[in-house]
C-alpha positions as CSV (number, residue, x, y, z in Angstrom):
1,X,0.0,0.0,0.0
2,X,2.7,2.4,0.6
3,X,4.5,2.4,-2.4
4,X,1.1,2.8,-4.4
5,X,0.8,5.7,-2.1
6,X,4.4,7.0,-2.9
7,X,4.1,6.5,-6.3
8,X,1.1,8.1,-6.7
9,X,2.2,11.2,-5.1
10,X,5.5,10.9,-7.7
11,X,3.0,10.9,-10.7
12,X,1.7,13.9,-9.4
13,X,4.7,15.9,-8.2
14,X,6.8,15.2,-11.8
15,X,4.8,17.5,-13.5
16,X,4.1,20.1,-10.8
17,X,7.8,20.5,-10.3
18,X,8.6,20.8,-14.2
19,X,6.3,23.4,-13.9
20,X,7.9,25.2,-11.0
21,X,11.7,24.6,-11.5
22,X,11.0,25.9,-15.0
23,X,13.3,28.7,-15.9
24,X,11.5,32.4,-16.7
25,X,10.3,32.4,-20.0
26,X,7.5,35.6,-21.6
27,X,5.1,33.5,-23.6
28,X,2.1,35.8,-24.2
29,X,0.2,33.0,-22.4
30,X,0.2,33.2,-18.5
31,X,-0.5,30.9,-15.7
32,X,-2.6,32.6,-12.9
33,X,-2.8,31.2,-9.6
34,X,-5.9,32.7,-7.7
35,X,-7.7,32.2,-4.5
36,X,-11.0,30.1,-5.4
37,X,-13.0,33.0,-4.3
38,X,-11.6,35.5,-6.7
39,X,-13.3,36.3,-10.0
40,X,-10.6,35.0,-12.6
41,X,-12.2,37.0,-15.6
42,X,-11.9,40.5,-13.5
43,X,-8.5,40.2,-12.3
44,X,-7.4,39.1,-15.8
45,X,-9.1,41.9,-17.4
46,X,-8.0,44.4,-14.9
47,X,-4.4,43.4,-15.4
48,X,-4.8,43.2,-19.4
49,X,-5.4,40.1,-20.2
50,X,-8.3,37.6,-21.4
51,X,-9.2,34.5,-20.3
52,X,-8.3,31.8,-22.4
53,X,-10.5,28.7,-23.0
54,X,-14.1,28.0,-21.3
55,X,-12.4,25.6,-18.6
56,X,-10.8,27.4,-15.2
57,X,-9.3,25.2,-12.7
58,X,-10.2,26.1,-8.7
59,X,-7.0,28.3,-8.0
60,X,-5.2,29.5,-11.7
61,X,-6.4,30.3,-15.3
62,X,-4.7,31.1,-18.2
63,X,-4.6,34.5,-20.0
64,X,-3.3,36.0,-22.9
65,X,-1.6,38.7,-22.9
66,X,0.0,41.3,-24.8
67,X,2.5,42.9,-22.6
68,X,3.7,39.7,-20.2
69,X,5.7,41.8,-17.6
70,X,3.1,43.8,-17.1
71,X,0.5,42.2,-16.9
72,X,2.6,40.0,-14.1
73,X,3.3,42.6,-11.4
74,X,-0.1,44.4,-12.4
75,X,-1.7,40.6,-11.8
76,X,-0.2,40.1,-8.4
77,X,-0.7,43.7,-7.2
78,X,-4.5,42.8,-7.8
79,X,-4.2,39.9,-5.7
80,X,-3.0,36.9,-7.9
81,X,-0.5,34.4,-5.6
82,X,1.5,33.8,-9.0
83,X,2.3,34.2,-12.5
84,X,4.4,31.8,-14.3
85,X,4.8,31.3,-18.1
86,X,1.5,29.1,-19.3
87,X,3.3,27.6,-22.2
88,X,4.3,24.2,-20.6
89,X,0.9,24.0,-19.0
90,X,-1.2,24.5,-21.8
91,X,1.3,21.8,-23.7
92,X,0.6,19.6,-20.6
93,X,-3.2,19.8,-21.2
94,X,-3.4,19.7,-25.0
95,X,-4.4,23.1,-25.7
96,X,-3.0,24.7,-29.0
97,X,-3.0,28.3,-29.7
């Protein structure tokens, strides 16, 4: 039972951690991470960027954006936890642009 347990908990890490060891990139396409309780579509829109796809997980979304740096600190200020590059994710999940 406990190695099913650990290596279910490797499954999930591997792709988590590619995600956050990943160096800085500016892809147009962000990775918000949001309290569940915060309205995805205004905070993207109030930072300057647009929701991308129908789907939102509980705490991120991705945007696009024009102006990635910006949109980053501008994101956070209005109460995002992080932005990372949404490339790999959206690669991860199947989602073409």
């Amino acid at each position: 039972m406990r190695v099913f347990v650990m290596m279910a908990l490797l499954g999930l890490a591997a792709p988590l951690a590619g995600l956050t060891l990943q160096p800085p990139k500016q892809s147009d396409l962000r990775l918000v991470f949001l309290a569940p309780w915060q309205d995805a579509d205004m905070l993207a829109q109030s930072a300057g960027g647009t929701l991308v796809g129908p789907q939102q997980a509980l705490f991120a979304a991705l945007v696009q954006t024009d102006d990635p740096a910006r949109f980053d600190q501008r994101a956070r200020d209005f109460g995002a936890f992080g932005v990372r590059d949404g490339a790999v994710i959206a690669a991860l999940c199947g989602v073409a642009l």
